[in-house]
N, C-alpha and C positions, 0 to 999 in steps of 0.2 A: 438303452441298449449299450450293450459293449461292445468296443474294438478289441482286436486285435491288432500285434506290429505293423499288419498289412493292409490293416483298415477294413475288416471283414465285418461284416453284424454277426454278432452271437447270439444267444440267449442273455436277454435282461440282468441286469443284478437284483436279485431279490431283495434285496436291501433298500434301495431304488423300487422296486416296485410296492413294496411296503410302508414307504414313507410316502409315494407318490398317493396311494388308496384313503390314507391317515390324512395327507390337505385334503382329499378330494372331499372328504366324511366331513370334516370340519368345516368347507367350503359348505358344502351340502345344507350341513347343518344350520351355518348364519342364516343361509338364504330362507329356509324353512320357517325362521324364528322372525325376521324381520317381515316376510312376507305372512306370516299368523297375524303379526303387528300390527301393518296396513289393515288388513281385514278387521281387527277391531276396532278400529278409526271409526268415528264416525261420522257422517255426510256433514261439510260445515254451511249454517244456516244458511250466508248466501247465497253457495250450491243448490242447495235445498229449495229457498224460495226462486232461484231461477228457472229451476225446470218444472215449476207448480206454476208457472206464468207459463213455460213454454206451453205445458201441458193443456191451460185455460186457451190458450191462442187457436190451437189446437181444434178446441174442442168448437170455437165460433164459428170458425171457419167448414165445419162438418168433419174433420178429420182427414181431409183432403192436404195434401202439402201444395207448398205452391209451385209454380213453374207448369208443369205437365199437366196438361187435362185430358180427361180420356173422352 
Protein backbone atom coordinates (compact mmCIF):
# COMPACT_ATOMS: atom_id res chain seq x y z
CA UNK A 1 0.00 0.00 0.00
CA UNK A 2 0.99 3.62 -0.20
CA UNK A 3 1.53 6.45 2.09
CA UNK A 4 0.92 9.49 1.95
CA UNK A 5 3.04 12.81 3.52
CA UNK A 6 0.95 12.01 6.58
CA UNK A 7 1.24 8.56 6.54
CA UNK A 8 -2.37 7.76 5.43
CA UNK A 9 -2.96 4.15 3.50
CA UNK A 10 -4.21 4.64 0.13
CA UNK A 11 -4.98 2.43 -2.53
CA UNK A 12 -2.07 -0.12 -3.40
CA UNK A 13 0.18 0.52 -6.34
CA UNK A 14 -0.71 -1.60 -9.12
CA UNK A 15 2.52 -2.01 -9.97
CA UNK A 16 3.16 -3.66 -6.63
CA UNK A 17 0.20 -5.54 -6.85
CA UNK A 18 1.21 -6.88 -10.24
CA UNK A 19 4.57 -7.90 -9.51
CA UNK A 20 3.37 -9.20 -6.04
CA UNK A 21 0.47 -11.71 -8.07
CA UNK A 22 3.68 -12.61 -10.64
CA UNK A 23 5.98 -14.14 -7.32
CA UNK A 24 2.97 -15.44 -5.88
CA UNK A 25 2.26 -17.58 -9.49
CA UNK A 26 5.75 -18.50 -9.72
CA UNK A 27 5.90 -19.35 -6.00
CA UNK A 28 2.62 -21.33 -6.76
CA UNK A 29 4.11 -22.94 -9.51
CA UNK A 30 7.56 -24.34 -7.91
CA UNK A 31 5.55 -25.72 -5.34
CA UNK A 32 3.16 -27.62 -7.78
CA UNK A 33 6.12 -28.96 -9.66
CA UNK A 34 8.09 -30.22 -6.81
CA UNK A 35 5.20 -31.52 -5.02
CA UNK A 36 4.17 -33.71 -8.66
CA UNK A 37 7.83 -34.79 -8.03
CA UNK A 38 7.52 -36.20 -4.49
CA UNK A 39 4.56 -37.97 -5.68
CA UNK A 40 6.40 -39.80 -8.32
CA UNK A 41 9.00 -41.05 -6.02
CA UNK A 42 8.67 -44.09 -5.35
CA UNK A 43 8.32 -45.95 -1.84
CA UNK A 44 12.20 -46.85 -1.12
CA UNK A 45 12.62 -50.69 -0.49
CA UNK A 46 13.47 -50.54 3.14
CA UNK A 47 10.39 -48.44 3.55
CA UNK A 48 8.64 -50.73 1.88
CA UNK A 49 9.78 -54.03 3.48
CA UNK A 50 9.29 -52.31 6.95
CA UNK A 51 5.70 -51.88 6.78
CA UNK A 52 5.27 -55.50 5.03
CA UNK A 53 6.82 -56.70 8.53
CA UNK A 54 4.66 -54.20 10.40
CA UNK A 55 1.83 -55.36 8.51
CA UNK A 56 2.71 -59.41 9.19
CA UNK A 57 3.08 -58.33 13.14
CA UNK A 58 -0.12 -57.13 12.55
CA UNK A 59 -1.64 -59.63 11.21
CA UNK A 60 -0.36 -62.53 14.22
CA UNK A 61 -1.44 -60.64 16.68
CA UNK A 62 -5.24 -60.69 15.16
CA UNK A 63 -5.06 -57.18 14.22
CA UNK A 64 -5.50 -55.96 17.56
CA UNK A 65 -2.68 -53.14 18.56
CA UNK A 66 -1.18 -53.37 21.55
CA UNK A 67 -1.77 -51.50 24.80
CA UNK A 68 -5.66 -51.39 25.13
CA UNK A 69 -7.84 -54.12 25.24
CA UNK A 70 -11.33 -54.02 25.04
Amino acid sequence: MSEDKNGARGAPDPSLVQRTRKQQENIGQGLRHMFDSVLDEGVPDDFADLLDRLEEGEAKRGGQKGGARE
